[in-house]
N, C-alpha and C positions, 0 to 999 in steps of 0.2 A: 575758749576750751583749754589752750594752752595754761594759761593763768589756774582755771580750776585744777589740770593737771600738777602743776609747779605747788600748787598749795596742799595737795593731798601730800604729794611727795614729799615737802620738808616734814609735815608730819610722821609722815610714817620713818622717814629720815631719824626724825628725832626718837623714835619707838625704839632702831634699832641696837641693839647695843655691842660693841667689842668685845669679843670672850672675855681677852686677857686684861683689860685697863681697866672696861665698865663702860668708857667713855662711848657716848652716842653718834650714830655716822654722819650726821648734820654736823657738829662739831665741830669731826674729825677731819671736814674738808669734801664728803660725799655728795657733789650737787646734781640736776641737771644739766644735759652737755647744751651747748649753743641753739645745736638742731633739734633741742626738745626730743629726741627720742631715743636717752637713753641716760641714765645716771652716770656719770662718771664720776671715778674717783684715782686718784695717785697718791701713795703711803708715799712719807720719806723711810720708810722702813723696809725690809724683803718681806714680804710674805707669800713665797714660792707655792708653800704647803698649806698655807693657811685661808689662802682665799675660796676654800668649797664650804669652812666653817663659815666666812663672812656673807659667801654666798645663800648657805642656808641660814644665816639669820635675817637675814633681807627676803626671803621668798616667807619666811614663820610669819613676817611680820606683812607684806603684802599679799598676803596668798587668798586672800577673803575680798578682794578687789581688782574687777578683770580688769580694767585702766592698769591701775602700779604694776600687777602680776604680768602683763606682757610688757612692762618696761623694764629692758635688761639692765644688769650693773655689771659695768664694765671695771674691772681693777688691773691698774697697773701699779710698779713703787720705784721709788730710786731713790740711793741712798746719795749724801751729800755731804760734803765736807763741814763741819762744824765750829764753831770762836773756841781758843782756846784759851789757857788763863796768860796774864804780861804780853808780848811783841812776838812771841815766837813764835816759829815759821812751820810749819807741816814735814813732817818726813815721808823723803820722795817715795812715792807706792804705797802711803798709807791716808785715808781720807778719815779717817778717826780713829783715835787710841782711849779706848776703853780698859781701866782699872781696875782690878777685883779685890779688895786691902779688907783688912780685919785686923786692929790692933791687941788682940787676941789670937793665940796660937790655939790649933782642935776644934775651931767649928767650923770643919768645911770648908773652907775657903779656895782651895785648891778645885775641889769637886764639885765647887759650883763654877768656878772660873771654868774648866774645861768642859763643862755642859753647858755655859752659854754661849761658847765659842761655837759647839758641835749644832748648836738652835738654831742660833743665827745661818751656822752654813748650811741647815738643812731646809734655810728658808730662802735659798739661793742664791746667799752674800759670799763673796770671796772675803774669807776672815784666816786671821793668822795669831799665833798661841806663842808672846814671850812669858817665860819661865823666867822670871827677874826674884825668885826665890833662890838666892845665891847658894847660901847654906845649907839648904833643906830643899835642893828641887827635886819633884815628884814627876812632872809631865811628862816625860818621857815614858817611867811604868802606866800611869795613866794611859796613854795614847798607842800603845804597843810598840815604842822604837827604841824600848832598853837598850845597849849597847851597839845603835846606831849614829855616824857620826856625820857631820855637815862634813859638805866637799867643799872646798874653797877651790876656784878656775886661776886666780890669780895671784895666791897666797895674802890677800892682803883683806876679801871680803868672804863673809858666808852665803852659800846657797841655804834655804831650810829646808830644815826637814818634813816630806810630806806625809803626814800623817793622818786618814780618816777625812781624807780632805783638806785639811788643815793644814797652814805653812806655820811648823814650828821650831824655836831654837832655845835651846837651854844650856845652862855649863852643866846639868847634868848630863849630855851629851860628847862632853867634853872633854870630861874628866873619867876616871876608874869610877865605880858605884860605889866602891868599899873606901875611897879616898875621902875626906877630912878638907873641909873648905877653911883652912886654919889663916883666914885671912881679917885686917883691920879694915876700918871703912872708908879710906881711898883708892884700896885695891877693889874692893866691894863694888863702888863707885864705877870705877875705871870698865870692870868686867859688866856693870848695867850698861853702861854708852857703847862700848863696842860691840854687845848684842845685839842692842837694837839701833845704831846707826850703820854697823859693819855689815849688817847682812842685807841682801837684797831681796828683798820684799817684792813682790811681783801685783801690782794693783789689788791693794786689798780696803775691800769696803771697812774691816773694822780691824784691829789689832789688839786683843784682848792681854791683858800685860796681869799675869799671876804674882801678885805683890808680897813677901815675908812679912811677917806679923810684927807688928810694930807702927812705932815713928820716929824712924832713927835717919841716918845716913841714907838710904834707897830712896826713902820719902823726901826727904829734903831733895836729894839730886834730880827727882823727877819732878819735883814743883819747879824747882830751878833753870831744868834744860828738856826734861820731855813735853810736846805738844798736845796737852793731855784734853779729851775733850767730854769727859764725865769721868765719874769715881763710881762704884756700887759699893755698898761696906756689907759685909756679910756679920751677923753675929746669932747666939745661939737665943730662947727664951731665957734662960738663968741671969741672974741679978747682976752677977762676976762681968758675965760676956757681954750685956748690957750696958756699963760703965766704961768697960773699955772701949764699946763703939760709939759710943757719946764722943770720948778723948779722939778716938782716930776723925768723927764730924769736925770736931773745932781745928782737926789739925788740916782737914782738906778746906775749911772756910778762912783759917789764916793764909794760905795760899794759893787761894782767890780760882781753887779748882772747883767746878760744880759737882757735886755732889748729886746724883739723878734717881738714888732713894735707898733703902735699907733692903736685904733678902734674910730673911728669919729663917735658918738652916733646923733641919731637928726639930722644929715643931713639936709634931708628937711622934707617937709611936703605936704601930697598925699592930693587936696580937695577930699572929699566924694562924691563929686557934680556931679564934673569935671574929678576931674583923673590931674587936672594941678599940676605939684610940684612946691614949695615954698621954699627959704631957708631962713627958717627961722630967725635963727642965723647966717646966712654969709653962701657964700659960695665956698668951696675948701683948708679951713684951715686947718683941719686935712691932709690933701694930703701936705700941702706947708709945714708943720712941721716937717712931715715925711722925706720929701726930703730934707728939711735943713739937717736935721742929718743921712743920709743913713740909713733911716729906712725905712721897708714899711707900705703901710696904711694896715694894716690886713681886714679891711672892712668900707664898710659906710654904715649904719644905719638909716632907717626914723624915724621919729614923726610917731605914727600911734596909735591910739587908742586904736584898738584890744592890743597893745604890756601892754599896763597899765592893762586893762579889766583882760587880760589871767594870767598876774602876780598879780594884788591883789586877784584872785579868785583861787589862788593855783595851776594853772595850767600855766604854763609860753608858750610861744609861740612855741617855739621847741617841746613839750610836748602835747601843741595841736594842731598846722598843720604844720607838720612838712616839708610836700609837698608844701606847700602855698610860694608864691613869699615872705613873711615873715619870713618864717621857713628856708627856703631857704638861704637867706640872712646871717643868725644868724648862719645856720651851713657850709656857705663856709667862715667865720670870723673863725670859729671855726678849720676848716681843714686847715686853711691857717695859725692861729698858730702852730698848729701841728707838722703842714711840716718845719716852719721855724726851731722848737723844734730839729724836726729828723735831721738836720742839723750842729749843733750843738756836738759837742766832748763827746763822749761814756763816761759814768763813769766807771771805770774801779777800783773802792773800794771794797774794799773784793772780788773782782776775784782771787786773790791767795793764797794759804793756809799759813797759819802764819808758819815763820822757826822760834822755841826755841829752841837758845843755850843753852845747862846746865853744868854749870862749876861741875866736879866731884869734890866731897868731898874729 
């Protein structure tokens, strides 16, 4: 009985599908538990908010079978430290740093970096928002703490700033709004490392790092010294935006950071009118970039007005409908990094206790 149970189950297992990846829950790691009476599964991912979706797709798909339909699926997740690129060691309070780069300035990049921070924390992860956009940081207007400043306890590190949930720290915190980052790129440098090793991080599942446009000085320092444990490249449909996140790919493959897939910003465009979409800027290029280099598109993204409105007014979209065919959108990009992340080779650094030898005197 057991066995015919176990066998419907992988089936129907394999029926069921992930909103945000596609991927099937047989797959994804969804088994029977030991004692045969009840599916278990554990996401390396949060999905706080998301588990009544995963639950109604597993009852869509058993609900024609009183055997599976009174077999519960129990979900639990936890998230886990991840390999990162060369010898480098984790930074204390952070168990993944996630990159959001665009070697292209104006698609987004910013706006998608602080809505998958806000994803992620609405799916129960402790996550924190560096602003390593030296020149040009936004997060702050973004997150509603303009003209809010970290405390330092001891003059030497930073608290961050809570915002929206979020532990955030930016030099545009730091500085005047109307001041000129009139700096070369070892002070540039210098102002990344003390961001994010100077401040004290407080046990954060993910640490989403808002990268300046480019492959300059930032990029080099962070392949070099940050513990980085995926990249996401944001770019627009248009041929221009396109090219350039080709060059930002080969620049996180020469230093040997994984890359966990593309987010195709702007998509199209909803009229207000009509409800007709438009593409704007082309469309299906982030899909066709993707697939050139076996990567997935992690999501596609409209033009939509509310998405400007809700981020210049410090409340970004995920943070205000998070329910919204909007919100929606921005947090299955967001769990669909995630997943790709949990996928990814276990860090396994300081899981064993140091052996000293000591030569006796």
């Amino acid at each position: 009985m057991a066995s015919t149970l176990q066998n419907k189950l992988d089936i129907a297992l394999a029926e069921c599908r992930i909103p945000w990846s596609g991927e099937d829950f047989r797959a994804a790691g969804a088994a029977l538990d030991d004692a045969g009476q009840a599916v278990s599964w554990t996401l390396g991912y949060p999905v706080e908010r998301s588990r009544e979706r995963l639950q109604a797709e597993y009852q869509r798909v058993v609900a024609g079978d009183e055997a599976l339909a009174s077999t519960p699926l129990a979900i639990d997740w936890r998230v886990r430290s991840h390999a990162v690129q060369g010898a480098l060691s984790p930074v204390p309070g952070i168990r993944n740093i996630l990159v959001v780069s665009s070697a292209k300035g104006g698609v987004g990049k910013s706006t998608v970096a602080v809505n998958l921070a806000l994803a992620l924390a609405h799916e129960g992860a402790s996550v924190g928002m560096l602003d390593a956009d030296i020149y040009g940081p936004s997060q702050p207007i973004m997150l509603g703490v303009s003209g809010e400043q970290p405390v330092s306890k001891d003059g030497k590190r930073f608290e961050p700033i809570e915002a929206i949930g979020l532990q955030m720290i930016s030099i545009g915190s730091l500085i005047d709004a109307e001041q000129p980052m009139v700096w070369r790129g070892p002070m540039v440098t210098q102002a990344l490392n003390q961001l994010l090793f100077q401040t004290n991080w407080r046990d954060l599942d993910y640490l989403v790092v808002d990268m300046p446009p480019g492959t300059g000085d930032i990029q080099l320092t962070l392949s070099q010294k940050v513990p980085v444990s995926g990249a996401i490249i944001v770019t627009t449909p248009q041929d221009i935006a396109l090219a350039d996140a080709l060059r930002g790919l080969r620049m996180f493959e020469k230093v040997n950071i994984p890359v966990l897939g593309l987010v195709e910003n702007m998509s199209s465009f909803a009229c207000p009118a009509c409800g007709e979409l438009t593409p704007l800027f082309g469309a299906g290029g982030g899909a066709q970039v993707a697939a050139n280099n076996n990567l997935p598109l992690l999501g596609s993204l409209p033009l939509d007005i509310r998405i400007r409105q809700e981020t210049d007014g410090g409340k970004p979209t995920v943070a205000a409908e998070p329910d919204s065919p909007l919100g929606l959108a921005f947090r299955d990009m967001a769990l669909n990094a995630a997943a790709r992340l949990a996928k990814r080779p276990r860090e396994y650094k300081g899981a064993f206790p140091q052996v000293r030898v000591e030569t006796p005197e």
